[in-house]
C-alpha positions in Angstrom: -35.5 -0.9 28.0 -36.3 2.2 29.9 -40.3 3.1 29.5 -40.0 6.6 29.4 -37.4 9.1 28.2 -36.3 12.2 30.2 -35.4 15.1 27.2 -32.5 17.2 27.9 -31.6 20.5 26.0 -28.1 21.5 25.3 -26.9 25.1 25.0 -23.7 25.8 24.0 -22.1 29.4 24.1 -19.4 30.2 22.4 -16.8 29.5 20.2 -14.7 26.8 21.9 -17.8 25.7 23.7 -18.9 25.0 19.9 -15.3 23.2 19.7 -16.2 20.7 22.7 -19.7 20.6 21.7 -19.0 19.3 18.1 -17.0 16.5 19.1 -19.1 15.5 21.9 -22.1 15.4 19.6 -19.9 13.3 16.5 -18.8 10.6 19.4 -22.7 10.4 20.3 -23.6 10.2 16.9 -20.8 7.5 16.3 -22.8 5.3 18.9 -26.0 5.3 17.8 -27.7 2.1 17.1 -29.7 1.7 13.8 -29.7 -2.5 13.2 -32.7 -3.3 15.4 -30.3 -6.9 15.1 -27.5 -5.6 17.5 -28.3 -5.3 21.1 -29.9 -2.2 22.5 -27.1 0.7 23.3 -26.6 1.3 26.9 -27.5 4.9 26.3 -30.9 6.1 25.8 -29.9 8.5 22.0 -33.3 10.2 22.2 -32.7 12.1 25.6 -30.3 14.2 23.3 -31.9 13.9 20.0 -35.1 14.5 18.6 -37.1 13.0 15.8 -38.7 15.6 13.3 -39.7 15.2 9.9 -38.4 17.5 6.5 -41.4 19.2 4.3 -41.2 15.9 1.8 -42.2 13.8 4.7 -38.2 12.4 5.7 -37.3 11.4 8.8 -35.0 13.2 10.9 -32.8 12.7 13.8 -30.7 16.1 15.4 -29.6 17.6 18.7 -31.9 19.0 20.7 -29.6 22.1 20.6 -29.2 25.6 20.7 -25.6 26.7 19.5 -24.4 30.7 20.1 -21.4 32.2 18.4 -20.5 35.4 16.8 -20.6 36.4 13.6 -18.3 35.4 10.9 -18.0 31.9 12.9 -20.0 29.7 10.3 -17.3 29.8 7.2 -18.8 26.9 5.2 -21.8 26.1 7.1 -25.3 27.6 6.6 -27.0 29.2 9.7 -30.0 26.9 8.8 -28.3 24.3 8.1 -28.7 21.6 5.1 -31.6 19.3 6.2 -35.4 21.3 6.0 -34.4 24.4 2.9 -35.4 26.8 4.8 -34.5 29.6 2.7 -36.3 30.7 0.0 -34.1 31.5 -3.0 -36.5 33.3 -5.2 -36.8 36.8 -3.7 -38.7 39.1 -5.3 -36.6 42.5 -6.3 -38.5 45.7 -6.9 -35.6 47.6 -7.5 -35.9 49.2 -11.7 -32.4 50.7 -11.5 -29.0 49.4 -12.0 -28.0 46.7 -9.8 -24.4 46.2 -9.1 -23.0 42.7 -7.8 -20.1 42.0 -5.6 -19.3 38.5 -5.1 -17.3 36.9 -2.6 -15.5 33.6 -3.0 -16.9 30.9 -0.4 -14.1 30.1 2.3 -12.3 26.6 1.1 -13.6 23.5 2.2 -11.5 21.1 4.0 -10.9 17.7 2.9 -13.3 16.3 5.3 -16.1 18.8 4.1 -15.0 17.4 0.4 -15.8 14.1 1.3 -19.0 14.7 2.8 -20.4 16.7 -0.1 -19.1 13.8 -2.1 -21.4 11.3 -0.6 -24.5 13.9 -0.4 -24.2 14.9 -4.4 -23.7 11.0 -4.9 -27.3 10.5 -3.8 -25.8 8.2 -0.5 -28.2 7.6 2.5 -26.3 10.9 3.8 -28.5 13.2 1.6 -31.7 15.1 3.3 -34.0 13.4 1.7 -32.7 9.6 3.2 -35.6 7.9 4.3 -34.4 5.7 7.6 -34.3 1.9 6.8 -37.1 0.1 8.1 -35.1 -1.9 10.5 -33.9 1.1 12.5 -35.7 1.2 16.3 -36.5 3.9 18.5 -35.1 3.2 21.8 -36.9 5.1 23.8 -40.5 3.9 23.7 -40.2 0.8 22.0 -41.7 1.4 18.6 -40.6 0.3 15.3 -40.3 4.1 13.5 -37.8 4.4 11.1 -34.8 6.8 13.0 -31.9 7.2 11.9 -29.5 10.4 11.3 -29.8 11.3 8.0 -25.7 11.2 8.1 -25.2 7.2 9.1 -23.0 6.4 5.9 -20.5 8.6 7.0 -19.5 5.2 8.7 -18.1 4.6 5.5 -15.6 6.7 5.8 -13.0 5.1 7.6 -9.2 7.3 6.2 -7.4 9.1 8.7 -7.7 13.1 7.9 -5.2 15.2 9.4 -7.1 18.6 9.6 -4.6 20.0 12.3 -3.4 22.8 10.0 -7.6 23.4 8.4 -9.4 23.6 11.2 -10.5 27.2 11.3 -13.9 27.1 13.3 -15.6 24.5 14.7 -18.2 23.6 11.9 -15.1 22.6 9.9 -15.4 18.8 11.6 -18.8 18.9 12.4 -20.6 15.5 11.1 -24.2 15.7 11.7 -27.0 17.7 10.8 -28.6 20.4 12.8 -32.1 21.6 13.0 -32.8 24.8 11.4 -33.5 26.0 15.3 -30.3 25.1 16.5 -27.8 28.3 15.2 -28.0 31.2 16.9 -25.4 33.7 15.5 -25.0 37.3 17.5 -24.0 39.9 15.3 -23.3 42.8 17.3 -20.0 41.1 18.0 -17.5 39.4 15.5 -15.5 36.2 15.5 -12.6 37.7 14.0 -10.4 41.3 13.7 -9.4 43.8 16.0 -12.7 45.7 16.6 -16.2 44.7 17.8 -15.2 41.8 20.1 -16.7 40.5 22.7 -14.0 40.0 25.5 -15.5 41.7 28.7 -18.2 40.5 30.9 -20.7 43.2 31.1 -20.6 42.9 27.4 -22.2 39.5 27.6 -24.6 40.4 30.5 -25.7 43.3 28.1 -26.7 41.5 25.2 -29.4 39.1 26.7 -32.3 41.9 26.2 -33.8 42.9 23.3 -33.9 40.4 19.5 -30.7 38.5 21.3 -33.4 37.5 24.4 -36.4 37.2 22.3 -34.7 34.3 19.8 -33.2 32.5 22.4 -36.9 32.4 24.3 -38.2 31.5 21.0 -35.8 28.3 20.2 -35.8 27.5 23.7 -39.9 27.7 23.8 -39.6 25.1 20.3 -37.2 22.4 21.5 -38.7 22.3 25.5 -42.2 22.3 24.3 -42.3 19.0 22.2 -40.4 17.1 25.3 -42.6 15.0 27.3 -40.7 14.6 30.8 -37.9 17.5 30.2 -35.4 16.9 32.8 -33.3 19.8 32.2 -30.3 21.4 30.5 -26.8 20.6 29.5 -25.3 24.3 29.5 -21.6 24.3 28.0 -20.3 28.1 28.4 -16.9 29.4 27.4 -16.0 30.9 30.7 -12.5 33.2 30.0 -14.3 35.8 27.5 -17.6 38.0 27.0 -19.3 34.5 26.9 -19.2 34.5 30.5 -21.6 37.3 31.0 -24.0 36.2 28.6 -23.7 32.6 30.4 -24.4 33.9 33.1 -27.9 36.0 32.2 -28.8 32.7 30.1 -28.6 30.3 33.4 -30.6 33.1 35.6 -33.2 32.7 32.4 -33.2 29.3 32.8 -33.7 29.2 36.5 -36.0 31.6 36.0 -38.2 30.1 33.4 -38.0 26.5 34.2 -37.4 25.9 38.0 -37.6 22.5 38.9 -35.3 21.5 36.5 -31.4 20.3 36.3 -29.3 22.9 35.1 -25.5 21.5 34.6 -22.8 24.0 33.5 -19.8 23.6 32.3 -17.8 26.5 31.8 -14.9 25.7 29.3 -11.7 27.6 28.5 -9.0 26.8 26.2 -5.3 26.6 27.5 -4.5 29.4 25.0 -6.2 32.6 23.1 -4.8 33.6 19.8 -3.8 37.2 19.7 -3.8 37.5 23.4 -2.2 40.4 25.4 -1.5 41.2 29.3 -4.7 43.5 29.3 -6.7 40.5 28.0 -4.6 38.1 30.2 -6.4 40.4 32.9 -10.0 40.0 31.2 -9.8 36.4 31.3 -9.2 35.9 34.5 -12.4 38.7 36.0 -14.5 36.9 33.3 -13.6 33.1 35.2 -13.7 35.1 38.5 -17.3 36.6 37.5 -18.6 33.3 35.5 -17.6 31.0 38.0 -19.9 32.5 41.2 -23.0 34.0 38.9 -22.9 30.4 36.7 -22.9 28.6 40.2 -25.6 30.4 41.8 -28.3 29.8 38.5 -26.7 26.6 38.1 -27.5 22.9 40.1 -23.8 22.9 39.8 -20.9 24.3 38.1 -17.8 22.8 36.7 -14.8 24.4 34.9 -13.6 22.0 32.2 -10.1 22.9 30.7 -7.1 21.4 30.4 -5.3 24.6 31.3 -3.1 24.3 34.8 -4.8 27.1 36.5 -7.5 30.0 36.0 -5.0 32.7 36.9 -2.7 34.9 34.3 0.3 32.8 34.6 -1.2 29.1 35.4 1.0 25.9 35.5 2.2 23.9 32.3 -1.2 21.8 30.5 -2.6 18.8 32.3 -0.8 16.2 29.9 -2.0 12.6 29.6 0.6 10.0 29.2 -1.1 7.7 26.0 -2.1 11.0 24.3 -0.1 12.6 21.9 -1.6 15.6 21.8 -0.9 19.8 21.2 -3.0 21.2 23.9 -2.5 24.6 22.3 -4.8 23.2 19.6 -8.0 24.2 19.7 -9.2 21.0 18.0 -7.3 19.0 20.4 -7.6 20.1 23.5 -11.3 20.4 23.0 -11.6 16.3 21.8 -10.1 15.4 24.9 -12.7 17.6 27.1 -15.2 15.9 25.1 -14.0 12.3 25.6 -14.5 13.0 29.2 -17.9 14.6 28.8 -19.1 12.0 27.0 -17.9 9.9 30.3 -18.9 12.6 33.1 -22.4 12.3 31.7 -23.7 9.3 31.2 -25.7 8.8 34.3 -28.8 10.7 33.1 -28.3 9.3 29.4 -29.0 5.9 30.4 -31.6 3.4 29.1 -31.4 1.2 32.4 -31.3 2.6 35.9 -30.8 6.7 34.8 -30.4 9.1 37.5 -32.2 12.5 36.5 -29.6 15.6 36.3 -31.6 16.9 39.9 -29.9 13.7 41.5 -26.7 14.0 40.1 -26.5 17.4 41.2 -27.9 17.3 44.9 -24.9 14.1 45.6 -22.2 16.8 44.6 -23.4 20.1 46.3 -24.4 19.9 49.5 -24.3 22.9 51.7 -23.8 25.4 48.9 -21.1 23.9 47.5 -22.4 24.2 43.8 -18.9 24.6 42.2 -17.2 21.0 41.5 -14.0 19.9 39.4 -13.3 16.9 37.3 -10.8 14.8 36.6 -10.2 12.0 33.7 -8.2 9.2 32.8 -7.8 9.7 28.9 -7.9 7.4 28.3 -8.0 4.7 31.0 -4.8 2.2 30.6 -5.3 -1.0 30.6 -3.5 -3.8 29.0 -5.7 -5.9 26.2 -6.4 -9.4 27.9 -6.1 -8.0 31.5 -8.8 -7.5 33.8 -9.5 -4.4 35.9 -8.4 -4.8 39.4 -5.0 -5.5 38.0 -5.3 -2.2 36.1 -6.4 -0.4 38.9 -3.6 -2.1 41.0 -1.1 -0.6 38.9 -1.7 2.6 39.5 0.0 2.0 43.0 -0.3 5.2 45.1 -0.8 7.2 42.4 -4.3 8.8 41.6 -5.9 7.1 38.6 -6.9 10.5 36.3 -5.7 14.1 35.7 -7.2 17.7 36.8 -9.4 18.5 33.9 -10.8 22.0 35.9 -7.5 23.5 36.6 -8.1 21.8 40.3 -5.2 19.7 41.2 -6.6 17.4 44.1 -4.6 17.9 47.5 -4.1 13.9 47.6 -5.1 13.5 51.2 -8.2 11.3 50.8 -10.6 14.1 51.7 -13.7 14.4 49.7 -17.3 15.4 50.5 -18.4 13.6 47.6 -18.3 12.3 43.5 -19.3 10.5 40.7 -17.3 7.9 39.2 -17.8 6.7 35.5 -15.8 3.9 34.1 -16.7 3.0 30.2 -15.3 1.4 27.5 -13.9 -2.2 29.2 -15.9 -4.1 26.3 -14.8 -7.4 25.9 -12.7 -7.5 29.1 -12.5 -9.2 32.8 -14.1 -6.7 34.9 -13.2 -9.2 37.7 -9.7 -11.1 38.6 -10.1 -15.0 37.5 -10.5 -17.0 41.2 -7.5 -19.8 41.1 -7.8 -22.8 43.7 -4.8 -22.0 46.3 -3.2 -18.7 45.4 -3.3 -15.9 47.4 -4.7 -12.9 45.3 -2.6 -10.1 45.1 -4.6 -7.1 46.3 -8.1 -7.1 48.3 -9.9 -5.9 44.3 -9.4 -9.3 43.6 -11.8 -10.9 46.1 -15.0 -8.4 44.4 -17.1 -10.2 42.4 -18.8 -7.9 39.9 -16.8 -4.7 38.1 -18.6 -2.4 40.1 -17.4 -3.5 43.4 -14.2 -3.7 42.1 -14.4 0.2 41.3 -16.1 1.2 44.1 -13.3 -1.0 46.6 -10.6 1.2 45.1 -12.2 4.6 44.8 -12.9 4.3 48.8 -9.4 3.3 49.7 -8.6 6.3 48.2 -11.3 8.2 49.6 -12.7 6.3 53.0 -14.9 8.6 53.9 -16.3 9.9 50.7 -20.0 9.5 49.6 -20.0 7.9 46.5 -22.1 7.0 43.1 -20.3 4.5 40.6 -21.1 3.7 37.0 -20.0 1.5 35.0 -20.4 1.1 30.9 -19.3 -1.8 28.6 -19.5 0.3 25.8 -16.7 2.6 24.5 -16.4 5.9 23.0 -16.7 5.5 19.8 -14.3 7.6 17.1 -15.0 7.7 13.9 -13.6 10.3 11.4 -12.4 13.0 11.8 -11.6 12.7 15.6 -8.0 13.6 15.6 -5.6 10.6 16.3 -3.4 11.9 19.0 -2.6 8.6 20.2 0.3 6.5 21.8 1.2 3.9 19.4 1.3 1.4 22.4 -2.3 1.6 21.8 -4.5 -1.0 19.8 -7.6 -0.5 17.6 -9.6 -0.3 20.9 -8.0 1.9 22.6 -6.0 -1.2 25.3 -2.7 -1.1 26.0 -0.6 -4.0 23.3 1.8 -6.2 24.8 4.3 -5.6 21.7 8.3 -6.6 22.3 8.8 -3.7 20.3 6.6 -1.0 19.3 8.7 0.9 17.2 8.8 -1.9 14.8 4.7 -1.9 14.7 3.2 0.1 12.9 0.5 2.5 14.4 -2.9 1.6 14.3 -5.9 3.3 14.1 -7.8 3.9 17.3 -11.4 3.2 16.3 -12.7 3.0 20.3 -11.5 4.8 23.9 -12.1 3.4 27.5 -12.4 6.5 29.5 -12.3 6.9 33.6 -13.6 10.5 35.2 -14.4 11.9 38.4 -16.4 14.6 39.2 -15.6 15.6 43.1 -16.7 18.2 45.8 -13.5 18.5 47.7 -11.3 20.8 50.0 -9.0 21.1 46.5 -12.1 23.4 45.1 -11.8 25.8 48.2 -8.6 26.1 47.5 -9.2 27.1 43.7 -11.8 29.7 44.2 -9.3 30.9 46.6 -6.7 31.4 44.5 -8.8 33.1 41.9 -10.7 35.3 43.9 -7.0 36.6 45.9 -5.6 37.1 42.6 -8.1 39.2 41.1 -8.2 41.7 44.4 -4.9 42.2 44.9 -5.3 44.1 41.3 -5.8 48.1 41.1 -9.3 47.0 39.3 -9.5 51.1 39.0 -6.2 51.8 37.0 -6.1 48.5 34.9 -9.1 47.5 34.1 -10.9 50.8 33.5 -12.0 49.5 30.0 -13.2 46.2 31.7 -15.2 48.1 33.9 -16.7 50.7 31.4 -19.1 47.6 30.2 -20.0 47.0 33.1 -20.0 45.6 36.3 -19.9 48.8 38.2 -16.8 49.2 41.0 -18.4 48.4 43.6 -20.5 45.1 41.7 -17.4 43.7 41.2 -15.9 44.3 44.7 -19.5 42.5 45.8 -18.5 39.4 43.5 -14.9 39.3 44.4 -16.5 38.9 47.9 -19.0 36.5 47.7 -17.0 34.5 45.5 -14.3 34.5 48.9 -17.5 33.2 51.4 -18.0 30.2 48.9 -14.7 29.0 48.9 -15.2 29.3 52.8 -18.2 26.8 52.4 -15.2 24.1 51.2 -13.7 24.3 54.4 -12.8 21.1 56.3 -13.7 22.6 59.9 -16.7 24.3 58.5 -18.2 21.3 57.0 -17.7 19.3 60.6 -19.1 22.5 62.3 -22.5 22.2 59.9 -22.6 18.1 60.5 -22.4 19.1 64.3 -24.9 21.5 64.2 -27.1 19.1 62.3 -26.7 16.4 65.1 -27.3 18.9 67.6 -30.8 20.1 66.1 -31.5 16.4 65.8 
């Protein structure tokens, strides 16, 4: 058990950032630990959450959080949220004269929303006021406090919802509580209609001044200031719209305010926008253009997670997993897949044993200013139940293991300056091939003794000369209601591969758990991305079709500055350039 806990704050900016965000944060509430009993999780829950208390004295356990959308993106759920009753419902009218009331019917509440006011009005331990039960332990310095989330029966709820054709916004599957703190709602700017959106930019650089800057400073002076050892911030950003600007302002705050620390991005986009047209087509891709470099340069690094085939206006078909079942057009789809692999990518600076801080993480990957990485996932990571790994990883042949999940195909050559491997989720199974007296193993992964080796022996065959950190976690992703079921129904309860003679005739199960491979790589293939981006957005008469894109800002001749800068740092993913800078090094040696 670790003896001291390194905080993190999460911002997330956006709508579908809010998507990813809310399943990342149910899948880390799903594995929380509360039986002091079972053994202590392998991640450390309290460099996420915080403990607080309500005004009767509960126990409370919620992201350390700050979540920005527009206004009108809420529906059902109440800017303060449910836990502290915040609001004061007996406001004093001084008013004499005739008051006339207009009512509006609440939006209707999914079944899933149902259930959970169900078990709140039937006084379960999901109410406000639970107190934690005694036997609950706080993993991060030991004591016996009473923590729990105030949410935990929701374990109870074990149906299958299908909220495919419900889910409006992003609260709609939200499971936990949120601190009062947490919602930050811009209302110069509306979720929905034709008029007052936020879709350029220089819209988004514009609003961080003014009320917008001072509550941000405000919630992010309240949720830094009780850390003890804050080792930075988890920054998801949607990265195709007007989210991208104000991304971009908020990372130069954070740079700003609290150097020193980690500062991961992650600018998300979905593979579509509803109502969408060929002058927003051109929008989105400025805003990735624009995001990408200014995100980078505030950021330690920088990492586009979508599962669309390409930044540009007409990108490839959707990366497409082959055990997920999945519409990728679906905003509550696509983003529970980016979250699996979050939850995977992430883990190295969430541990209770052997952590690396975010700064470590960070410096691996982007070496000589290349701050801009990709990732890449296996979701979720086939292997057969009863197997062990190196045969799993044998079978992959000379295929790569995982998918672009940045829109970055890799080039497949083996070249790499560096990356982070995370394998989780192989609970239960041989990490290691059974030694048998007199038979000739099959591949050279059979000869490494521990699960790590084995990873490690057959992430450098692909990749000889690539520096490289490995991880590797027992426990699974955890999915508890209502994480969409999207799966193959070769699949079992854990997420293995079943060796049935027939599936059809099997009914599917419910997949309760996930083992999940990812990558995250500094590679040529990123060069080649920016690239791509940066060619396609100046071959465009930025004058003539995008005067409305410019009237928000940046001005002409900003943008023609970005366009170029974002050119010299795909340059700094060169293959010649990074042996002229190692030869250069030797030589001043």
């Amino acid at each position: 058990m670790s003896g001291m806990c390194r905080e993190v704050v999460t911002l997330q900016l956006g709508h579908y950032s809010n998507f990813v965000g809310t399943h990342w944060w149910n899948l880390q509430d799903a594995g929380l630990v509360y039986d002091a009993v079972e053994p202590a999780a392998e991640l450390q829950s309290d460099v996420m959450f915080r403990e607080g208390r309500t005004l009767g004295g509960h126990v409370t356990y919620t992201p350390r959080l700050i979540a920005m959308d527009l206004k009108g993106s809420l529906q059902t759920l109440r800017k303060q949220g449910s836990l502290y009753d915040t609001e004061n419902e007996n406001t004093t009218f001084t008013w004499k004269g005739e008051i006339m009331t207009h009512k509006e019917s609440p939006p209707t509440k999914n079944p899933f929303l149902q259930d959970l006011d169900n078990i709140d009005t039937g006084g379960s331990p999901a109410d406000p006021g639970f107190t934690c039960p005694p036997s609950a332990v706080d993993r991060c310095s030991g004591s016996s406090i009473a923590m729990a989330t105030v949410n935990s029966s929701l374990e109870r709820i074990q149906k299958s919802y299908r909220l495919e054709g419900s889910v409006r916004v992003w609260s709609d599957f939200l499971r936990i509580h949120l601190h009062p703190r947490t919602i930050s709602v811009i209302n110069q700017y509306n979720h929905d209609g034709e008029s007052e959106r936020l879709e350029a930019f220089g819209q988004g650089e514009a609003l961080l001044q003014g009320p917008v800057l001072e509550d941000l400073e405000d919630r992010l002076h309240f949720f830094v200031e009780e850390c003890d050892y804050l080792q930075g911030f988890q920054v998801l950003c949607d990265l195709a719209d007007g989210f991208s600007g104000l991304g971009s302002k908020v990372t130069e705050l954070l740079q700003d305010s609290y150097g020193g620390r980690g500062i991961l991005t992650w600018g998300v986009a979905p593979v579509n926008h509803p109502d969408t047209s060929s002058v927003l087509d051109l929008y989105h891709m400025l805003n990735c253009a624009l995001g990408t470099l200014q995100m980078a340069n505030h950021s330690s690094f920088f990492c586009p997670l979508t599962l669309r085939g390409g930044l540009g206006r007409r990108p490839p078909l959707p990366t497409a997993f082959p055990l997920l079942n999945c519409d990728p057009t679906l905003w509550f789809h696509s983003s529970s897949v980016l979250a699996l692999a979050l939850d995977c990518m992430t883990v190295s600076y969430r541990l209770g044993q052997g952590s690396s801080p975010m700064w470590q993480l960070s410096d691996a990957l982007t070496a000589s200013g290349r701050k801009v990485v990709s990732a890449y996932g296996s979701v979720p990571f086939p292997m057969m139940h009863g197997s062990c790994l190196p045969e799993a990883l044998d079978a992959f042949s000379d295929v790569l293991p995982w998918k672009p999940l940045s829109a970055c195909p890799e080039l497949g050559d083996g070249r790499c300056f560096g990356q982070s491997v995370t394998l989780k989720g192989l609970e239960g199974q041989s990490l290691v091939s059974p030694v048998l007296p007199g038979v000739e193993p099959p591949s050279p992964l059979h000869y490494e003794r521990s699960g790590e080796d084995v990873l490690a022996a057959y992430v450098r065959s692909r990749y000889p000369s690539s520096p490289l950190a490995v991880q590797l976690l027992s426990s699974p992703s955890k999915l508890t209601p209502p994480f969409p079921q999207i799966f193959s129904p070769a699949l079992g309860p854990q997420g293995f591969l079943q060796n049935r003679s027939d599936p059809a005739d099997t009914p599917p199960q419910r997949v309760s758990s996930l083992p999940v491979l990812t990558s995250l790589q500094s590679g040529p293939a990123v060069g080649l991305q920016l690239s791509e981006l940066q060619k396609a957005c100046s071959v465009l008469d930025l004058r003539r079709v995008t005067p409305s894109f410019l009237s928000h800002g940046p001005e002409f001749s900003e943008l023609t500055e970005s366009l170029e800068q974002l050119r010299t740092l795909a340059l700094c993913y060169r293959q010649d350039r990074s042996r002229s800078s190692s030869d250069e090094d030797d030589e001043d040696d």
